[in-house]
Jmol script that loads the backbone (N, CA, C; Angstrom):
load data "model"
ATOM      1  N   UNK A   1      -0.981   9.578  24.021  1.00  0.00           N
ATOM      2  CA  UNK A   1      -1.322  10.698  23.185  1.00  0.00           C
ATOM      3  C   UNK A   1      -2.692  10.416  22.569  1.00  0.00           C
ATOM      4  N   UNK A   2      -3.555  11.670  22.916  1.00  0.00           N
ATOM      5  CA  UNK A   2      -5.062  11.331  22.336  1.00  0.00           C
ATOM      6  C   UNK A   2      -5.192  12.535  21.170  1.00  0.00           C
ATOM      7  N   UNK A   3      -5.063  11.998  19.838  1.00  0.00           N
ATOM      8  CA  UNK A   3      -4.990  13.205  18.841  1.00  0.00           C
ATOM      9  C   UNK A   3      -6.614  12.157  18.030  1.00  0.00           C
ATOM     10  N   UNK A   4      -6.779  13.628  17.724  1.00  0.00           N
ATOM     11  CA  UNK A   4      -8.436  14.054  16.954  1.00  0.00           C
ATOM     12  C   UNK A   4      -8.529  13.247  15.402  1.00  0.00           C
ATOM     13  N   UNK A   5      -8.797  12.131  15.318  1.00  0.00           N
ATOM     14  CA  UNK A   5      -8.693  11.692  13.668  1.00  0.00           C
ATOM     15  C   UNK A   5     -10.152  11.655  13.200  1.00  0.00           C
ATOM     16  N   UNK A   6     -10.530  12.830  12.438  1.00  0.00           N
ATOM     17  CA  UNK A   6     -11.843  12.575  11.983  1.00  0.00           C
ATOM     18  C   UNK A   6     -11.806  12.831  10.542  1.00  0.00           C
ATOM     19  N   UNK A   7     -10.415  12.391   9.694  1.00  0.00           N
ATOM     20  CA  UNK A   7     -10.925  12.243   8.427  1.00  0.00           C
ATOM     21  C   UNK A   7     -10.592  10.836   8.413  1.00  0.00           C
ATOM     22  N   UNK A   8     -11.160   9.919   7.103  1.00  0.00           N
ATOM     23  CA  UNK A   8     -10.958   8.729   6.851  1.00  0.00           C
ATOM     24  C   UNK A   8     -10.448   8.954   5.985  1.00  0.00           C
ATOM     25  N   UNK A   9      -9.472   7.930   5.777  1.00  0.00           N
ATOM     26  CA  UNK A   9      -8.542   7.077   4.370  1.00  0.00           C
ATOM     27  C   UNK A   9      -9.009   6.295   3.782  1.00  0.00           C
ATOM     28  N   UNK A  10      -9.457   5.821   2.191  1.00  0.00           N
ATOM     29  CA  UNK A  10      -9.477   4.501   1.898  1.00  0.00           C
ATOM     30  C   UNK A  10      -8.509   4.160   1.011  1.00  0.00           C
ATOM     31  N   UNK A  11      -7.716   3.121   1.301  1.00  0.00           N
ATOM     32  CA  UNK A  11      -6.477   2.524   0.258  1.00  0.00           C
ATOM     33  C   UNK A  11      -6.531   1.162  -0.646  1.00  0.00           C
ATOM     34  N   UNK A  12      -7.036   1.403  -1.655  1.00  0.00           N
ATOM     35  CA  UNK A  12      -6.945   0.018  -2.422  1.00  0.00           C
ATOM     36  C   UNK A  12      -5.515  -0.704  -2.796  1.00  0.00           C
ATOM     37  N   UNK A  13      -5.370  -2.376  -1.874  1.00  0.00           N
ATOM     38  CA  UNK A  13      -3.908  -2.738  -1.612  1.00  0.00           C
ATOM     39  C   UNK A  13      -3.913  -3.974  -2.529  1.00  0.00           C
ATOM     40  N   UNK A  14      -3.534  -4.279  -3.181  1.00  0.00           N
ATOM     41  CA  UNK A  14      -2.820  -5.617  -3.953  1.00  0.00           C
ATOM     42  C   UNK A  14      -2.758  -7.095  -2.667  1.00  0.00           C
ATOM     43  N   UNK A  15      -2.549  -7.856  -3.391  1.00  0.00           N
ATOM     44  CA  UNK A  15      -3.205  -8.768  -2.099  1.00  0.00           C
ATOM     45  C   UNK A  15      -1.154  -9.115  -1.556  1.00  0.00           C
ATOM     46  N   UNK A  16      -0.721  -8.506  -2.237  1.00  0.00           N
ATOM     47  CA  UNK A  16       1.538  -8.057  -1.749  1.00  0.00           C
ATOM     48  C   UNK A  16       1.292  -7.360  -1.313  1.00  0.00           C
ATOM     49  N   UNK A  17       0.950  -6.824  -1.359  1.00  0.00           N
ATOM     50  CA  UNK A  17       0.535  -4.766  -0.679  1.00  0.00           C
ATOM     51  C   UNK A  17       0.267  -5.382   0.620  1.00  0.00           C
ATOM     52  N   UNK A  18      -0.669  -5.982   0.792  1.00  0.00           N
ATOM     53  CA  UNK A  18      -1.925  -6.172   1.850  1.00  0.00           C
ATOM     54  C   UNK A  18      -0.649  -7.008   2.662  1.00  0.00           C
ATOM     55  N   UNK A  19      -0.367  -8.154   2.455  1.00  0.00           N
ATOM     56  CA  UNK A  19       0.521  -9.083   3.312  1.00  0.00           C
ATOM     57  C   UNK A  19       1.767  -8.365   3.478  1.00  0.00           C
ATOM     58  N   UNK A  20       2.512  -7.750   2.851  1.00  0.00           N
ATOM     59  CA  UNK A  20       3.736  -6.888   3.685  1.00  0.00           C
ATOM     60  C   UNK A  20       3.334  -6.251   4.933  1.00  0.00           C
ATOM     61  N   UNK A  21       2.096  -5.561   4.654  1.00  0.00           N
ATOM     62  CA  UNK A  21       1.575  -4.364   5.194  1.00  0.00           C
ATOM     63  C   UNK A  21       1.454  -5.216   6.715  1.00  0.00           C
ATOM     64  N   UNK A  22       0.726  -6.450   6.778  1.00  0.00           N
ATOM     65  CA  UNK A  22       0.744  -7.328   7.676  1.00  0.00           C
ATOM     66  C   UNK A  22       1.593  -8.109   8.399  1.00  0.00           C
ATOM     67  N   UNK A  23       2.761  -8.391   7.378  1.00  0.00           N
ATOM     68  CA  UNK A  23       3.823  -8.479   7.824  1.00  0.00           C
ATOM     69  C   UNK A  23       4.569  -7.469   8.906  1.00  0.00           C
ATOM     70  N   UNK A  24       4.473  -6.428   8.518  1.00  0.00           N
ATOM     71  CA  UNK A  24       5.405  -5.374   9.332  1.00  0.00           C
ATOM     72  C   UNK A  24       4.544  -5.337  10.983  1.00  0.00           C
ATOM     73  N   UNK A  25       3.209  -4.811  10.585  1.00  0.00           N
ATOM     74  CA  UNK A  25       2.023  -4.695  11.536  1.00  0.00           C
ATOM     75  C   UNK A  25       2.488  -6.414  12.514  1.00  0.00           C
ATOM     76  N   UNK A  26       2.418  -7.444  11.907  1.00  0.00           N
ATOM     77  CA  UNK A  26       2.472  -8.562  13.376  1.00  0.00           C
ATOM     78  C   UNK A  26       4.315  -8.607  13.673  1.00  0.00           C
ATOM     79  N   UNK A  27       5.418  -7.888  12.737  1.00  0.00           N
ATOM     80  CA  UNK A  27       6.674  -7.850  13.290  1.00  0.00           C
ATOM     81  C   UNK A  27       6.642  -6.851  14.322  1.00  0.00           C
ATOM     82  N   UNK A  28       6.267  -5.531  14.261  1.00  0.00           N
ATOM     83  CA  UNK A  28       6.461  -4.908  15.114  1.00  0.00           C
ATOM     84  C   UNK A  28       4.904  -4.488  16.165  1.00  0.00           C
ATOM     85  N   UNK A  29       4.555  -5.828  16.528  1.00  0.00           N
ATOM     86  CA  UNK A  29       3.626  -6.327  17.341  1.00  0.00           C
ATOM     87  C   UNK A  29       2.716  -4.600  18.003  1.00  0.00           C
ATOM     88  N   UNK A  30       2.012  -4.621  16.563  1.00  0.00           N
ATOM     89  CA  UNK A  30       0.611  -3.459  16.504  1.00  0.00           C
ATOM     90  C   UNK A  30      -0.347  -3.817  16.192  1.00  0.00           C
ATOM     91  N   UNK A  31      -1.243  -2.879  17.192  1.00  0.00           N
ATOM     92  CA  UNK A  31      -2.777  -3.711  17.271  1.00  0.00           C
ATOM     93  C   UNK A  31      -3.617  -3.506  16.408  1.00  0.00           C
ATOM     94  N   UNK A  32      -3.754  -2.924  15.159  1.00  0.00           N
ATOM     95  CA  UNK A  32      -3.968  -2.553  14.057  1.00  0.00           C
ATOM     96  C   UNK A  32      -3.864  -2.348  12.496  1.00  0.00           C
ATOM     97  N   UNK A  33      -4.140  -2.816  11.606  1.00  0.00           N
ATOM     98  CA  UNK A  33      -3.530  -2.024  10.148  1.00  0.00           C
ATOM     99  C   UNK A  33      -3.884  -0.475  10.414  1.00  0.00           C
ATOM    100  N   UNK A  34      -4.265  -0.160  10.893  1.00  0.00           N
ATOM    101  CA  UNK A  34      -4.216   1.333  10.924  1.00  0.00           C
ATOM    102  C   UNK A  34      -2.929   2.148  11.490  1.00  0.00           C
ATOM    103  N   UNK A  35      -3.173   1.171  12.655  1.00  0.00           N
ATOM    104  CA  UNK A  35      -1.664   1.386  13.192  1.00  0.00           C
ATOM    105  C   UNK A  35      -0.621   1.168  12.973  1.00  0.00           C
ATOM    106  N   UNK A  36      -0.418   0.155  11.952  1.00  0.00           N
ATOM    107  CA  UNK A  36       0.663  -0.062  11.167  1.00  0.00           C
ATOM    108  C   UNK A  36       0.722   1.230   9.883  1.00  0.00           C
ATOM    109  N   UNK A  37      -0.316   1.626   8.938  1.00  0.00           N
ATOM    110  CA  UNK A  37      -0.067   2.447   7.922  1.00  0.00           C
ATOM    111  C   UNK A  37       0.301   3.692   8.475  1.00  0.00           C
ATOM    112  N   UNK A  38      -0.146   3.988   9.791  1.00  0.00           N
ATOM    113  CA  UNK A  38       0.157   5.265  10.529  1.00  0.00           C
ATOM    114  C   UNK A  38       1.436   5.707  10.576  1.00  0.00           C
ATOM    115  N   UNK A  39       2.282   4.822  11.179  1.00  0.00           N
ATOM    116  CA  UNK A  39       3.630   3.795  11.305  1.00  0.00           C
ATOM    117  C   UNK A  39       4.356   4.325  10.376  1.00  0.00           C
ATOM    118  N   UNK A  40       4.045   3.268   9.044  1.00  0.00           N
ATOM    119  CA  UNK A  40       4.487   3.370   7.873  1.00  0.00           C
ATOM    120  C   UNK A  40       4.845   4.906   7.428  1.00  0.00           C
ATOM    121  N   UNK A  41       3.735   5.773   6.905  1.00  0.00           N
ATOM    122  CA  UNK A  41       3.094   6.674   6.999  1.00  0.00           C
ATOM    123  C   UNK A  41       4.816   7.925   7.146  1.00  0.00           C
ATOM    124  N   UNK A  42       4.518   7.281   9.132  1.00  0.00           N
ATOM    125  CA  UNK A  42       5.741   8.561   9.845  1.00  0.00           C
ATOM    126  C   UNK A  42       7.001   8.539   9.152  1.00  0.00           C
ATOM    127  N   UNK A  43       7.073   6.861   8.940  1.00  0.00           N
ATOM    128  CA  UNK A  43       8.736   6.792   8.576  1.00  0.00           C
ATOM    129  C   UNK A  43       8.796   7.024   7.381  1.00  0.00           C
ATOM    130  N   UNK A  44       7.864   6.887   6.330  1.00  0.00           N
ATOM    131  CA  UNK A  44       8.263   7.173   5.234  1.00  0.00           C
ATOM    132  C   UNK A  44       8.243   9.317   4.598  1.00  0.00           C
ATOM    133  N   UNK A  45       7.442   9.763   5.568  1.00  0.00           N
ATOM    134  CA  UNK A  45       7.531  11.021   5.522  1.00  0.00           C
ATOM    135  C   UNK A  45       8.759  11.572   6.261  1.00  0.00           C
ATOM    136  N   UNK A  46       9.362  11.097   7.052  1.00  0.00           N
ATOM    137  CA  UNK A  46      10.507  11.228   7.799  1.00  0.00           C
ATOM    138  C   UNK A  46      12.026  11.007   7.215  1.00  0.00           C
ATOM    139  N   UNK A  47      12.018   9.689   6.007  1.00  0.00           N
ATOM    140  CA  UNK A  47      12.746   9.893   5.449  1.00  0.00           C
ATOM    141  C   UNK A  47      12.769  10.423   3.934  1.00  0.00           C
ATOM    142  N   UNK A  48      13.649  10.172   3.115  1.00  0.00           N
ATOM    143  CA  UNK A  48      13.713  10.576   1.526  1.00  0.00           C
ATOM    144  C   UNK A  48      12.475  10.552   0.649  1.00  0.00           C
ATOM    145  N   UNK A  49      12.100  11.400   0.254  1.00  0.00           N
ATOM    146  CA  UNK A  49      10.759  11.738  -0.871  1.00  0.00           C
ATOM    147  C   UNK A  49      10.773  11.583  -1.935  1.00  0.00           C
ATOM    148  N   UNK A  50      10.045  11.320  -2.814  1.00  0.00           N
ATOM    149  CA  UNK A  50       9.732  11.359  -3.898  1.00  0.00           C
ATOM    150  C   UNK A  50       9.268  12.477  -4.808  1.00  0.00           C
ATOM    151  N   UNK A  51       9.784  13.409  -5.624  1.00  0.00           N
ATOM    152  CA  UNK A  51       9.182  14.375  -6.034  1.00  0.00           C
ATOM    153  C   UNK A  51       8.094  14.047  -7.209  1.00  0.00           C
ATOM    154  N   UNK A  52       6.729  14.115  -7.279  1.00  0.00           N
ATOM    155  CA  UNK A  52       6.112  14.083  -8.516  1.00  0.00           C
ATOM    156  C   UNK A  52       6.101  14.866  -9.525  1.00  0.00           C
ATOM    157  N   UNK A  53       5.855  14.338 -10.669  1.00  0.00           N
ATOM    158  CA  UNK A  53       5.985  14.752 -11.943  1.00  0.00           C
ATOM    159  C   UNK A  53       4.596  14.954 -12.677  1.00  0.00           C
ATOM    160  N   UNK A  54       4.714  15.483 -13.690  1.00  0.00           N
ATOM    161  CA  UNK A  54       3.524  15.680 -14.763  1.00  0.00           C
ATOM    162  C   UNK A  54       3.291  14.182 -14.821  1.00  0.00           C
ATOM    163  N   UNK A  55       1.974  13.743 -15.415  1.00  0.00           N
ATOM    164  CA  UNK A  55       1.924  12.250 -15.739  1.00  0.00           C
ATOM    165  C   UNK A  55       1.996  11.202 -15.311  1.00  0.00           C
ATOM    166  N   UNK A  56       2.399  11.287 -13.532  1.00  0.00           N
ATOM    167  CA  UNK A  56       2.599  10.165 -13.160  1.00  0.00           C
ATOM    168  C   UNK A  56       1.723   9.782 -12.471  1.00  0.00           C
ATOM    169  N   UNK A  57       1.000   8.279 -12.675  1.00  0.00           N
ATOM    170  CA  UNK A  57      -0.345   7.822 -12.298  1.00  0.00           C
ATOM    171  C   UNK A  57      -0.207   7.534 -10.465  1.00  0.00           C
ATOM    172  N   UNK A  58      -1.174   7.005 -10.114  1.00  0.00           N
ATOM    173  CA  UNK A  58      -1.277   6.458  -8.422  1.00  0.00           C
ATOM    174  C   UNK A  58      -0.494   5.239  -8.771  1.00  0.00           C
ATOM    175  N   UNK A  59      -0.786   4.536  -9.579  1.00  0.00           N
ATOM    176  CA  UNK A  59       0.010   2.635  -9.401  1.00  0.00           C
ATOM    177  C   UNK A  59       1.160   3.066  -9.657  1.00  0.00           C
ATOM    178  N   UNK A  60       1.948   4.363  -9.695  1.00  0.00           N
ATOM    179  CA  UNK A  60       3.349   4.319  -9.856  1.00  0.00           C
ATOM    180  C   UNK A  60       3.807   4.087  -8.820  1.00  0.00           C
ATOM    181  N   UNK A  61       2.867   4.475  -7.830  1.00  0.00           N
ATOM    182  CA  UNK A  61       3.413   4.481  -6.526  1.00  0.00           C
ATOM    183  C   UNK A  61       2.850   3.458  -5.221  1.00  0.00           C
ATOM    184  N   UNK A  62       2.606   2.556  -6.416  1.00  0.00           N
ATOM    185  CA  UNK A  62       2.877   0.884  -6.042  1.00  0.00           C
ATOM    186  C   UNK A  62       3.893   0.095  -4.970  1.00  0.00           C
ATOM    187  N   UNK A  63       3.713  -0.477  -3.834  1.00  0.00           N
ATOM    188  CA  UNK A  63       4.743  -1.151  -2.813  1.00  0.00           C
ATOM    189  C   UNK A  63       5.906  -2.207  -3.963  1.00  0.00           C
ATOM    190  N   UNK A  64       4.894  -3.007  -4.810  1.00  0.00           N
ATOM    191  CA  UNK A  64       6.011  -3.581  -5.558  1.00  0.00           C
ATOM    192  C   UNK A  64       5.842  -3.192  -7.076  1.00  0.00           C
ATOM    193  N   UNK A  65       6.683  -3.330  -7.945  1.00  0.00           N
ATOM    194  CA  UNK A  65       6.757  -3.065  -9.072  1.00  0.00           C
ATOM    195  C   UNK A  65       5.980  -3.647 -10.145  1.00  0.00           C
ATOM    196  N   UNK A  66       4.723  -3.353 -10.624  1.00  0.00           N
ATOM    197  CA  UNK A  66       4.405  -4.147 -11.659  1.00  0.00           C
ATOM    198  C   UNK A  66       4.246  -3.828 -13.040  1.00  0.00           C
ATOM    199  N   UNK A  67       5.165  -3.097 -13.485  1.00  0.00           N
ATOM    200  CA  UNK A  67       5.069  -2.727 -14.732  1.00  0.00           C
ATOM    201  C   UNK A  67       4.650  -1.299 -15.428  1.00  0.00           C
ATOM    202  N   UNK A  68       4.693  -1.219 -16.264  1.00  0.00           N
ATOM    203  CA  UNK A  68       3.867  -0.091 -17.364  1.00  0.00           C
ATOM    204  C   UNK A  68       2.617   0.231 -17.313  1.00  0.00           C
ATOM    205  N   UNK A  69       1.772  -1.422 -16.837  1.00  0.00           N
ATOM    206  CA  UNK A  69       0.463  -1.323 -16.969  1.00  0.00           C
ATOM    207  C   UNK A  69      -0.098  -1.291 -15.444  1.00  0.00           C
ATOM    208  N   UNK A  70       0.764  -0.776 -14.488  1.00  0.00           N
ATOM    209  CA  UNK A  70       0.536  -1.198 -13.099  1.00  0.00           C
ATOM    210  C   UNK A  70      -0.522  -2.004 -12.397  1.00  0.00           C
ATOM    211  N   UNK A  71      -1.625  -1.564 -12.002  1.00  0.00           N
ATOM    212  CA  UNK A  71      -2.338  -2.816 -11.371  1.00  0.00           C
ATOM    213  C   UNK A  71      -3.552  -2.677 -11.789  1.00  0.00           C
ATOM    214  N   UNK A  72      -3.905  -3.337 -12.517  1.00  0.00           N
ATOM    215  CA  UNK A  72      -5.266  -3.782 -13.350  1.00  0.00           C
ATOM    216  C   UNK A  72      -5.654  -5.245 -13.075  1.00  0.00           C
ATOM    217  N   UNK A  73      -7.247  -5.115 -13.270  1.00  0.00           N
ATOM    218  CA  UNK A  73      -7.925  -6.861 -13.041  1.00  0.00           C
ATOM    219  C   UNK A  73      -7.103  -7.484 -13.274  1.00  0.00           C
ATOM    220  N   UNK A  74      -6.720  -7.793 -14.545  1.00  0.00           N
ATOM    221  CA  UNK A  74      -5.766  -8.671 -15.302  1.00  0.00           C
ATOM    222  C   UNK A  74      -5.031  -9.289 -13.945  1.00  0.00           C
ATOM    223  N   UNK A  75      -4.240  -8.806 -13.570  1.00  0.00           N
ATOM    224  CA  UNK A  75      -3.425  -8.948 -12.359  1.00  0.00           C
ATOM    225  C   UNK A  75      -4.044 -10.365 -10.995  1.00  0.00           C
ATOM    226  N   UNK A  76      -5.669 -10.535 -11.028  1.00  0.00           N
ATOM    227  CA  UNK A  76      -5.490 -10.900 -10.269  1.00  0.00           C
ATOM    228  C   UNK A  76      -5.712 -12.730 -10.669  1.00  0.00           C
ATOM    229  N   UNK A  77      -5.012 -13.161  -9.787  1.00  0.00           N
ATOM    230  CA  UNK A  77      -5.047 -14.735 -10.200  1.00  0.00           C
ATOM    231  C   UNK A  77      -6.229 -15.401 -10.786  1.00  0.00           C
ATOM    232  N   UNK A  78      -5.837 -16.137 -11.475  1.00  0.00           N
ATOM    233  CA  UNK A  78      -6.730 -16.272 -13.132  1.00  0.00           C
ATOM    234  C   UNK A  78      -7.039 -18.282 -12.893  1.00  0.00           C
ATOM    235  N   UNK A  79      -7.981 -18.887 -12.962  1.00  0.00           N
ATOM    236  CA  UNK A  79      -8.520 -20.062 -12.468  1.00  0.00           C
ATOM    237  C   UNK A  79      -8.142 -20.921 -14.047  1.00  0.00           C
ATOM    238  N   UNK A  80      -7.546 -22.400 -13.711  1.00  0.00           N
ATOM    239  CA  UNK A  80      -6.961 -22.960 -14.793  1.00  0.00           C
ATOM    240  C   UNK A  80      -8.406 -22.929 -15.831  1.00  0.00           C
ATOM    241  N   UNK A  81      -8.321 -22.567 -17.026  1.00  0.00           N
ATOM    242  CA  UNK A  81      -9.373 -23.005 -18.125  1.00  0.00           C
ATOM    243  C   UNK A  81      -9.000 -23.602 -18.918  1.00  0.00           C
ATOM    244  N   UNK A  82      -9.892 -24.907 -19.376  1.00  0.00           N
ATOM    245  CA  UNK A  82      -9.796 -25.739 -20.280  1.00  0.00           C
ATOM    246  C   UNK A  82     -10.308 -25.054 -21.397  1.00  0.00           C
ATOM    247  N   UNK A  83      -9.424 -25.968 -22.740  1.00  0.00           N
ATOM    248  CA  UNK A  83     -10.323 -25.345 -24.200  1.00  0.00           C
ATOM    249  C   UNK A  83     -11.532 -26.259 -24.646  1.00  0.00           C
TER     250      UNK A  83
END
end "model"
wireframe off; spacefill off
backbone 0.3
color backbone group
């Protein structure tokens, strides 16, 4: 199947985000992250939805759960400092 993709996506992924995403992509042996989110993508439109609400931000809709404050700098691994 040769279908026409001429819009682009860009997805900012958590570095969990990123390795599941990779995970699935080298389990079900695809030659791509594209081809894996594509993937992803079908099955998750295929099954049960999510209805949105007033108020609810993009990091709600986060692969893993991180809170209230969902994914901010803060988040990313922090180098030991001495006092």
């Amino acid at each position: 199947m040769n279908e026409l993709r001429a819009e682009r996506l860009q997805v900012m992924l958590s570095p969990e985000e990123l390795a599941a995403l990779d995970d699935f992509r080298f389990k079900h042996r695809m030659p791509t992250r594209a081809a894996a989110v594509r993937e992803l993508l079908k099955l998750g439109l295929a099954g049960i939805g999510t209805d949105g609400a007033a108020g609810v931000k993009s990091s709600d809709y986060g692969v893993f759960n991180r809170g209230p404050d969902g994914h901010t700098q803060s988040d990313a691994p922090q180098e030991a400092q001495e006092d």
